[in-house]
C-alpha positions as a Markdown table, in Angstrom:
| # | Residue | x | y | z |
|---|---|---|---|---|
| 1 | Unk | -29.0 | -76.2 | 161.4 |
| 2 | Unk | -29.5 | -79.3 | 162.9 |
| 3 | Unk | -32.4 | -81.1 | 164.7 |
| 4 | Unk | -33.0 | -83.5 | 167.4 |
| 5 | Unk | -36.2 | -85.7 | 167.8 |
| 6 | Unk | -36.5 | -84.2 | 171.2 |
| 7 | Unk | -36.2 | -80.3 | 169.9 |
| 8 | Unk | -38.8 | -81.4 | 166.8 |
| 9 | Unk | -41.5 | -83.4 | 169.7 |
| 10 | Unk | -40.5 | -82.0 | 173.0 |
| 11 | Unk | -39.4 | -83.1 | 176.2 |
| 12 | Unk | -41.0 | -86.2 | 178.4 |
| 13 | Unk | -43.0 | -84.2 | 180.7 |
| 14 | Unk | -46.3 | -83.8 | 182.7 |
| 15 | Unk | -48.2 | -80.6 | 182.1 |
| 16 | Unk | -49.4 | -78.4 | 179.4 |
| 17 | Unk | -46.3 | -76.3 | 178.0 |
| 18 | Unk | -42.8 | -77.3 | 177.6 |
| 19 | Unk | -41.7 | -74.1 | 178.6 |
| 20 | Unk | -44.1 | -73.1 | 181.4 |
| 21 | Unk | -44.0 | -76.5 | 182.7 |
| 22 | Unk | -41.1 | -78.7 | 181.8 |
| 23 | Unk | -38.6 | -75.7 | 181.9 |
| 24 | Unk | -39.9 | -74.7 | 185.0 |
| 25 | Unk | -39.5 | -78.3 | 187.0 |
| 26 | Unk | -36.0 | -78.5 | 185.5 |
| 27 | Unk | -34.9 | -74.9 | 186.7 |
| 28 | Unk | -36.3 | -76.1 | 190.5 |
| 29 | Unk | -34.6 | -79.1 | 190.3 |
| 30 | Unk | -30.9 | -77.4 | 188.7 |
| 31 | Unk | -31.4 | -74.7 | 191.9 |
| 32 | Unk | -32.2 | -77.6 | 194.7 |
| 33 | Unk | -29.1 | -79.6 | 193.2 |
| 34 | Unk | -27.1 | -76.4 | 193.6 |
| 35 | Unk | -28.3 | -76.1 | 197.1 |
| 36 | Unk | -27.4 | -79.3 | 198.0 |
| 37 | Unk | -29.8 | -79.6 | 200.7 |
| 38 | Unk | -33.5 | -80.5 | 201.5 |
| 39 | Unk | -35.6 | -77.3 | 201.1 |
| 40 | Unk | -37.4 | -76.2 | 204.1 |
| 41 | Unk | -38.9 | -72.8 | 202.4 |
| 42 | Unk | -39.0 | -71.7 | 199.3 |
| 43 | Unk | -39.7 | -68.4 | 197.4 |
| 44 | Unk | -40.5 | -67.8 | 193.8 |
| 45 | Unk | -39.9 | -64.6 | 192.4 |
| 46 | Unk | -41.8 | -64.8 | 188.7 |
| 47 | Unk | -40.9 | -62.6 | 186.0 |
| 48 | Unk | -42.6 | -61.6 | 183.1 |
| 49 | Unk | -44.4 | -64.7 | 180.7 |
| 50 | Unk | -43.9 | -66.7 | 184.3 |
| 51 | Unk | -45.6 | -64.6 | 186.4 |
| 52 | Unk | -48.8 | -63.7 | 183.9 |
| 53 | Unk | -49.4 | -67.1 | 183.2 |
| 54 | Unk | -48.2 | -69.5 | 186.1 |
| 55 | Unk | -51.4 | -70.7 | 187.8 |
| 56 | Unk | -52.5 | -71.3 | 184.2 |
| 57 | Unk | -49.9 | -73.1 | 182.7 |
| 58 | Unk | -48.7 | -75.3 | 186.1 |
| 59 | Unk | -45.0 | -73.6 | 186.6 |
| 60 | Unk | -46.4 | -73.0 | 190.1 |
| 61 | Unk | -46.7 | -76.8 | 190.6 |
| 62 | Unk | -43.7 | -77.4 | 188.4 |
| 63 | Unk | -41.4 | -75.1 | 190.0 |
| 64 | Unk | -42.5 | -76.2 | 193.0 |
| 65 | Unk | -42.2 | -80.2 | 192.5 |
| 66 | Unk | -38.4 | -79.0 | 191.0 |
| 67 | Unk | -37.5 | -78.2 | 194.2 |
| 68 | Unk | -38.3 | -81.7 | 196.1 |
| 69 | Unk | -36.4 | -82.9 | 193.8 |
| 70 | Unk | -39.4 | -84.1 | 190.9 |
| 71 | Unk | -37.8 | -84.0 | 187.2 |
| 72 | Unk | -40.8 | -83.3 | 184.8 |
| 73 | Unk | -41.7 | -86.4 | 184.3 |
| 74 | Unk | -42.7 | -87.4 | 187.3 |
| 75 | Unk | -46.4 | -88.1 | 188.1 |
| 76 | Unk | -46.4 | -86.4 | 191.5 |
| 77 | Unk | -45.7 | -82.8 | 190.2 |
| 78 | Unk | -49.6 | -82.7 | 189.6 |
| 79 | Unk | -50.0 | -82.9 | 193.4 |
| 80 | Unk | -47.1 | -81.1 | 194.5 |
| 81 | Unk | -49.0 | -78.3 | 197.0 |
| 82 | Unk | -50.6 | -81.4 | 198.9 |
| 83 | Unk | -47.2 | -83.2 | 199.3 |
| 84 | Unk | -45.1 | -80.0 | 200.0 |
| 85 | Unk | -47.6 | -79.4 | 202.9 |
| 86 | Unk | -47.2 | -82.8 | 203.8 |
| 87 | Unk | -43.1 | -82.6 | 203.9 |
| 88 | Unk | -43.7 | -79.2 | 206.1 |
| 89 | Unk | -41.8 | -76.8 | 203.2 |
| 90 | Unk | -43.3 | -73.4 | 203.4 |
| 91 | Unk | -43.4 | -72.0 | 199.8 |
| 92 | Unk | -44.6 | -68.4 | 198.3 |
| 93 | Unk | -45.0 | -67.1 | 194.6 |
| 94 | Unk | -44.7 | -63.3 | 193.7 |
| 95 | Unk | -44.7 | -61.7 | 190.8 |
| 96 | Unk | -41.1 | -59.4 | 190.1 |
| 97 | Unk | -39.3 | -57.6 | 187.3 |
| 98 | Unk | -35.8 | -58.9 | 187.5 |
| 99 | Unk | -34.6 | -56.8 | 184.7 |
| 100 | Unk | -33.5 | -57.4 | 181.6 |
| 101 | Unk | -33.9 | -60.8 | 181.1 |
| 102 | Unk | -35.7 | -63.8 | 179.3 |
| 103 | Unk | -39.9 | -63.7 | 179.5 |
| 104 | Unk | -39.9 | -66.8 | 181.5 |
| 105 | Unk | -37.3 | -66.7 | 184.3 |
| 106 | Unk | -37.7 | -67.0 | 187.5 |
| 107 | Unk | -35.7 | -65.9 | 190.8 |
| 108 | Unk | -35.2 | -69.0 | 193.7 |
| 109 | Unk | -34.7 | -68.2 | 197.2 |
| 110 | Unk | -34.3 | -71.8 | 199.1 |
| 111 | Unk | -33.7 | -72.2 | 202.8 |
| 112 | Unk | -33.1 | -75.1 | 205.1 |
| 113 | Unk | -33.7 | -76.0 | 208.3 |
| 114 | Unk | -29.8 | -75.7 | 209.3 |
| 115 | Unk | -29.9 | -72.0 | 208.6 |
| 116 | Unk | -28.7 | -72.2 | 204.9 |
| 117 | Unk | -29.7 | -70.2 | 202.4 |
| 118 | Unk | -29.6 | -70.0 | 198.3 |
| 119 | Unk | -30.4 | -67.8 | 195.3 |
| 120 | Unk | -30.6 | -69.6 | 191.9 |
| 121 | Unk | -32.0 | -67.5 | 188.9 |
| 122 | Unk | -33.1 | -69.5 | 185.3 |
| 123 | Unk | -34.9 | -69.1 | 182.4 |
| 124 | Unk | -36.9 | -71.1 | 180.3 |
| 125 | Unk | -36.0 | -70.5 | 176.9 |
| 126 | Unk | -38.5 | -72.9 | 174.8 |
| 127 | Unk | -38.7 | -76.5 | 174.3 |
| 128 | Unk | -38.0 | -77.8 | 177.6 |
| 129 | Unk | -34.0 | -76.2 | 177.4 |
| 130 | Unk | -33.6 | -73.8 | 180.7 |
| 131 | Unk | -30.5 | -71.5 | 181.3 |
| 132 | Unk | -29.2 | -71.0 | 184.9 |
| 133 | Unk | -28.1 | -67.4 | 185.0 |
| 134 | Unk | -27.5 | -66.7 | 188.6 |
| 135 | Unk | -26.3 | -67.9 | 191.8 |
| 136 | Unk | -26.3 | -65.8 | 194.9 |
| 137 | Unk | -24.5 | -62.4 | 193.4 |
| 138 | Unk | -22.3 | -64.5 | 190.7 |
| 139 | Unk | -23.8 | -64.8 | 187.0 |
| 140 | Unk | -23.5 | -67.6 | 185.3 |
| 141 | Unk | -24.4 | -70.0 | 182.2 |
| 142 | Unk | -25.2 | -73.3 | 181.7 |
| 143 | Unk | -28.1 | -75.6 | 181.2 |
| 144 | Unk | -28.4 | -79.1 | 182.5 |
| 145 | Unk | -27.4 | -81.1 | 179.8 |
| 146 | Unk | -24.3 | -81.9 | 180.7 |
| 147 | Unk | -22.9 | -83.2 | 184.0 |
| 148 | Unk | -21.9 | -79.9 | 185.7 |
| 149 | Unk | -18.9 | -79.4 | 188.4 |
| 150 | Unk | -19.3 | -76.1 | 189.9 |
| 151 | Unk | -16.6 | -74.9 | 192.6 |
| 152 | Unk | -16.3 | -71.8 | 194.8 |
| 153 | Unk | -13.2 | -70.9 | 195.2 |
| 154 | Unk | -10.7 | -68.0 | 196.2 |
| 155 | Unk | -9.4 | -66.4 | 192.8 |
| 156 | Unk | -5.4 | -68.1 | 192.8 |
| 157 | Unk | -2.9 | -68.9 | 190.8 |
| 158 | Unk | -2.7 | -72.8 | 189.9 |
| 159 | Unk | -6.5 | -73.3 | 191.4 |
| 160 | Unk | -8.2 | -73.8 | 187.6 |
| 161 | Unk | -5.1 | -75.5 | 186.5 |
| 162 | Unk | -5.1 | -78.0 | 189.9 |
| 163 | Unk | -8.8 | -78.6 | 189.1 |
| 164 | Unk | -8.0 | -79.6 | 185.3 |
| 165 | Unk | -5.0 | -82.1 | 186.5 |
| 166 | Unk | -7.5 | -83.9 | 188.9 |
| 167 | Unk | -10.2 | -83.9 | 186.2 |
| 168 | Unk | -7.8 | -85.4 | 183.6 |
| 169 | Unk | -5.9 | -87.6 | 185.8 |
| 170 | Unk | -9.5 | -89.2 | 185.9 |
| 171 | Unk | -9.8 | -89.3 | 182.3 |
| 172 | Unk | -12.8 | -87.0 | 182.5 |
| 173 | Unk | -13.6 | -85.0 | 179.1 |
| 174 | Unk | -14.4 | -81.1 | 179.6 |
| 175 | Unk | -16.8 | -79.9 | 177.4 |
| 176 | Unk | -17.1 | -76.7 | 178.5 |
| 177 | Unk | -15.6 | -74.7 | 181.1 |
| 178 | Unk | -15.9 | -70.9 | 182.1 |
| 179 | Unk | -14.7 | -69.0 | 185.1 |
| 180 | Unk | -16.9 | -66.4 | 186.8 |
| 181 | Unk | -15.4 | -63.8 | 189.2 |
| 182 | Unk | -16.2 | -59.8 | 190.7 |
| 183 | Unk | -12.7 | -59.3 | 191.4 |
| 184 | Unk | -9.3 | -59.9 | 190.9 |
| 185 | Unk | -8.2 | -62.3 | 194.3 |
| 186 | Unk | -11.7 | -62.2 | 195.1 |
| 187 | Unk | -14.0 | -65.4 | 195.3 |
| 188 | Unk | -14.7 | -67.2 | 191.8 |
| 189 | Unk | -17.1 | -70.0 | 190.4 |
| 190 | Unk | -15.9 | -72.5 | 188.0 |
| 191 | Unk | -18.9 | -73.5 | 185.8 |
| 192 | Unk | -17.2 | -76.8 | 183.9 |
| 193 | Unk | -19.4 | -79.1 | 182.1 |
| 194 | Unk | -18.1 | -82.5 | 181.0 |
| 195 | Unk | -19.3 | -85.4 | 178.8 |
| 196 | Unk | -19.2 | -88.4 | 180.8 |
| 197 | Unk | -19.6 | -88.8 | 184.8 |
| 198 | Unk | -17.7 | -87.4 | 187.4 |
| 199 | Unk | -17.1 | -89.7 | 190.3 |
| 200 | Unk | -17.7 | -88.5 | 193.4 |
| 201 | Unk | -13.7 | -89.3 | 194.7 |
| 202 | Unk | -12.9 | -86.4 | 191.8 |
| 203 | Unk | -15.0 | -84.3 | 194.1 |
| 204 | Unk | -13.6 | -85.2 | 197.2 |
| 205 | Unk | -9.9 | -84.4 | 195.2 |
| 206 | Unk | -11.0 | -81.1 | 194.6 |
| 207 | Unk | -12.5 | -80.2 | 198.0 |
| 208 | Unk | -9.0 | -81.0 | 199.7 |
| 209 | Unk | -7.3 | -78.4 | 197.5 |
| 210 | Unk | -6.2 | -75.1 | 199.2 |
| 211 | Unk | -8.7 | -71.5 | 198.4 |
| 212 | Unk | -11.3 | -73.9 | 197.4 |
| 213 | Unk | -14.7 | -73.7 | 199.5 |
| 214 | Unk | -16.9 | -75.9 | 197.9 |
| 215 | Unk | -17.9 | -78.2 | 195.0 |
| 216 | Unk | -21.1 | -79.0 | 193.5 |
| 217 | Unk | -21.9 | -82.0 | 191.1 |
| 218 | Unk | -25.3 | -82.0 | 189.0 |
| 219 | Unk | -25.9 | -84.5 | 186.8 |
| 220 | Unk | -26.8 | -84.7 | 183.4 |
| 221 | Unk | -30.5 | -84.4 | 183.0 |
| 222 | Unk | -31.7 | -86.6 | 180.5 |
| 223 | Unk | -35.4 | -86.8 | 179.3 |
């Protein structure tokens, strides 16, 4: 097996634990990317490792900082109750069992002044790496270390295949790409992660296309 340096020292980051505190920031920042909008409340639902050790360990500020949109790094997650009061979000932490899942996951519910509203689950799975496993009633996978498309589209024939032909007319490299659905004809999310950049006029492309609701770009988190 190989090694990084950064799975051998750990991931730039303020705070005690890489998983109770980087991991954390990075799945509140994955789920407000997701969203898409600024967070006007918040709700953390804790699971397990998360919700026995949070005050503890700083996911509470971590998490929290996440969603303003603070990677790990930054200095300002230490303070991030004082400026979340200051930006008006209203945030809660409970403690749940969300089933069978990783120790140190957390559940997301964000809302926006608009009347929006989002649930992102992810876990924390050691070393600063995370795992999004959940948005709204789809399951998913991926982590933030690649730059991420994600659509939401009707399930059509020719939609993935439309997507691909914009990506590559672009000259965009897919790593990794996986379709998640409930039904047959029913709505679908295409999780694709690529190496390089995607321009935002590859988004726009894809948004014009028929069955297809929506497109979100997160980009590569590098620490």
């Amino acid at each position: 097996m190989e090694y990084s340096i950064f799975d051998i020292i750990g991931p730039v980051m303020i705070g005690p634990s890489s998983s109770h505190t980087a991991g954390a920031a990075k799945i509140g920042y994955i789920a407000r990317e997701i969203f898409g909008k600024e967070v006007s409340e918040v709700r953390f639902y804790l699971h397990g490792s998360f919700a026995k050790t949070y005050l503890g360990h700083g996911t509470d500020k971590a998490l929290l900082s996440g969603v303003m949109g603070f990677l790990p790094d930054d200095e300002r997650l230490r303070n991030a109750y004082e400026i979340a009061e200051k930006k008006g979000i209203k945030y809660k932490f409970n403690s749940r069992d969300l089933g069978d899942v990783h120790p140190n996951t957390v559940r997301i519910n964000m809302f926006s002044k608009d009347g929006h509203e989002m649930m992102v689950m992810g876990s924390s799975i050691g070393g600063g790496k995370v795992s999004i496993i959940k948005i709204n009633d789809f399951d998913v996978d991926f982590n933030g270390e690649y730059t991420t498309l994600i659509t939401k589209h009707l399930d059509r024939p020719g939609v993935m295949a439309a997507i691909t032909s914009i990506l590559a007319k672009d000259r965009v490299n897919i790593a990794f790409m996986k379709l998640y659905r409930d039904a047959k004809g029913d709505y679908a999310r295409l999780i694709l992660e690529s190496d390089e950049e995607i321009e935002m006029c590859v988004l726009e492309d894809i948004k014009k296309m028929d069955y297809v609701d929506d497109v979100t770009k997160i980009d590569k988190l590098i620490l």
